[in-house]
N, C-alpha and C positions, 0 to 999 in steps of 0.2 A: 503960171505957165503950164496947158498941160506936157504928158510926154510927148505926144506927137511934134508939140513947138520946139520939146527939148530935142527930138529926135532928129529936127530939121537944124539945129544946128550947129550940130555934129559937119566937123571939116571931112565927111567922109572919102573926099578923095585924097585927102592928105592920111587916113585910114588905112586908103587901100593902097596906096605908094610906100605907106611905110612897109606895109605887109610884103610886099614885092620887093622892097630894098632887103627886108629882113631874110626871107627866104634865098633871096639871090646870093647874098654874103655868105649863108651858110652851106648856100651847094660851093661855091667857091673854096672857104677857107677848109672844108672838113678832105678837100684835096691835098690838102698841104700834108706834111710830117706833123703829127699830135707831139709837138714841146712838152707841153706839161706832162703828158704820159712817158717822155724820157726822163725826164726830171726825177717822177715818181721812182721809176727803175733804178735809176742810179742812187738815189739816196734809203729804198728801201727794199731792192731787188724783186719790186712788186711793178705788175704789170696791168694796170686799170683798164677793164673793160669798159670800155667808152671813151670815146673823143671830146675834148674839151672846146675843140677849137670850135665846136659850134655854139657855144656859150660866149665864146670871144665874140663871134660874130653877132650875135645880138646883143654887145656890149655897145661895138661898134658901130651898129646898125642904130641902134638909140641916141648915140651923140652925136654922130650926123645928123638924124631928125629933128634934135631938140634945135640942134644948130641952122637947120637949111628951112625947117616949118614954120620957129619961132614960137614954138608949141609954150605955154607961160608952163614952168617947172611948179607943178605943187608936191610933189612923190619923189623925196629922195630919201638917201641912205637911212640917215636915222629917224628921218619924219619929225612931226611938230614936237615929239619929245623924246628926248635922243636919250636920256638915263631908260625911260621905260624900253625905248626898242633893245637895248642892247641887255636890259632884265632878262627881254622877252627872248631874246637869243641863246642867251646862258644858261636859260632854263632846261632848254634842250642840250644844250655842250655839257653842262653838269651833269642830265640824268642817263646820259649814255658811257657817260666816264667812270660813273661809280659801278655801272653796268658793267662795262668794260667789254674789248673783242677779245679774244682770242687770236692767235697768230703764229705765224712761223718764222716769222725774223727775230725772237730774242728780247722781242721790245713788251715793256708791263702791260698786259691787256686791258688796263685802264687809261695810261699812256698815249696806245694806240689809236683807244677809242676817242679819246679826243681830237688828235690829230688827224682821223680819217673821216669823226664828223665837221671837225673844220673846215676840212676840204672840201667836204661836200656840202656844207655852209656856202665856201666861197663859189662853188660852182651854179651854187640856185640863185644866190646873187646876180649872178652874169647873165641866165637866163630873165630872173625878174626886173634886170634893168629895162627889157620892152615888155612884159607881158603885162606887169603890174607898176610899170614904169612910165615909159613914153606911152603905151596905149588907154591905161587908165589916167594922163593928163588930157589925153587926145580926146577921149570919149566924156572929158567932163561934164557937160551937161546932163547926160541921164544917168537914169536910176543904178545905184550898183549891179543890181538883179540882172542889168539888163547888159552893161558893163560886161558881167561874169560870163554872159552864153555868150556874147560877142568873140572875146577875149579864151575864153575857152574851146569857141571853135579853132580860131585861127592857132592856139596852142598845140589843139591836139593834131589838128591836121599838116601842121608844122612837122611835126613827129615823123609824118609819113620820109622825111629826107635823113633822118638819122638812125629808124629802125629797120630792122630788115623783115619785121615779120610782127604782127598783134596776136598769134594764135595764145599767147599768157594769159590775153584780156577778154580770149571769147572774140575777137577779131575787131577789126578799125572802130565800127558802132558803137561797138561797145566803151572804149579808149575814149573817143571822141567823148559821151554822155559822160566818162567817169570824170573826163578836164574840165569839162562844162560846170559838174555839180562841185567839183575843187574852185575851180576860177569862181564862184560865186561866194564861195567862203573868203576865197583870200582877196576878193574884191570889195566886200564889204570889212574886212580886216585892214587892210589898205586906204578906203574910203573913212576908214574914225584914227588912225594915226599916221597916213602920207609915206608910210617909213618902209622901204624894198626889203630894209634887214629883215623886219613882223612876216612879207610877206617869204622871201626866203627858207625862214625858218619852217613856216607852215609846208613849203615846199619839201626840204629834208623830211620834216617827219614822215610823208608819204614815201618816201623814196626808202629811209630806213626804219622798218618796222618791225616794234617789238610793243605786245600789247600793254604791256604794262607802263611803259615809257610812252608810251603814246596816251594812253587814260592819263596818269601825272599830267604827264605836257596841257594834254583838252583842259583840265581843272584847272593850272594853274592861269591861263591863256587866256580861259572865259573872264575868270574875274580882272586879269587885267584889262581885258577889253573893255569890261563894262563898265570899272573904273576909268579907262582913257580919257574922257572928256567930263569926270567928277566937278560939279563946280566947288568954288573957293568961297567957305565959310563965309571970309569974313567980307569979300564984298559981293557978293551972290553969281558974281560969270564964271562962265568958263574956263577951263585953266589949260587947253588943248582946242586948238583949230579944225573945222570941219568942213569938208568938200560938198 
């Protein structure tokens, strides 16, 4: 089949309604009171720069879709192999722990730093339930490559409802191109083990950046990838499922 035939069939109007459900939910719920950010205050007298509730929203927005599309589910939590995604996860919650933050509530800055890359574990979770979730089941037919700049657009341009300004990034273009060339990594990350945690995780590590934890993390990451679908000795298949 070339692309083109894979191209053609792509439910792409079921693409573009989810894209419209997703956005819509999240101009909605980021009106609401941020829950989670009282939660945080009360239990740590810390106050998180950012709204969670638009991660809720494309939590939501994805299980609607899986629900009302009938979209077939290949992409979940832990993916075809649930010891490796949750490896893959730990790798990162481990080497920020030994790192450790720094803090001003009292708590062990190694402590802390697990619990706030936790959080922000859970938070990419919620995000990749549509980005690398419901739209990489949606877009199954084509190439991941192709997946990523899809997927990427609609990410970064998403963004435009919950930031107030790209001048960080060198401005939108730029944003836009840096989700693209991310969404093609954790697209094809996604594409050899199904599992949102793998892609999650890749997500955190951009969001928390420290060089050296970030090289670890790539090293350790690569080989597990390229391990993920090792075949088995002894009867020569595969031992990991592929999209």
């Amino acid at each position: 089949m070339t692309i083109i035939d894979k191209i053609k069939n792509v439910k792409w109007i079921v693409v573009g309604l989810f894209y419209v459900l997703a956005c819509g939910l999240t101009y909605l719920l980021i009106q609401f009171p941020n829950l989670i950010q009282k939660i945080w205050t009360r239990l740590f007298n810390f106050d998180p720069n950012f709204n969670w509730n638009h991660g809720i929203a494309l939590l939501f927005a994805s299980f609607l879709a899986y629900r009302i599309f009938k979209i077939e589910r290949k992409t979940t939590l832990l993916g075809n192999k649930p010891l490796y995604s949750l490896i893959f996860a730990s790798i990162f919650l481990i080497a920020y722990s030994i790192l450790g933050f720094n803090n001003d509530f009292g708590i062990n800055p190694h402590l802390w730093a697990f619990i706030f890359c936790l959080a922000t574990l859970f938070y990419d979770f919620l995000e990749e339930s549509a980005w690398r979730g419901f739209l990489q089941d949606c877009l199954k037919p084509i190439p991941f490559w192709l997946k990523g700049i899809i997927t990427g657009m609609f990410w970064g341009f998403w963004h435009l409802l919950i930031f107030n300004n790209f001048d960080q990034f060198g401005g939108i273009h730029i944003f836009v191109l840096l989700s693209i060339v991310v969404s093609i990594i954790m697209a094809y990350a996604t594409k050899k083990t199904n599992s949102i945690l793998v892609a999650s995780s890749i997500h955190a590590l951009m969001i928390l950046r420290n060089i050296n934890v970030t090289i670890i993390c790539i090293a350790i990451w690569v080989i597990l990838i390229i391990i993920w679908n090792r075949k088995n000795k002894k009867n020569g298949t595969k031992t990991a499922y592929s999209t």
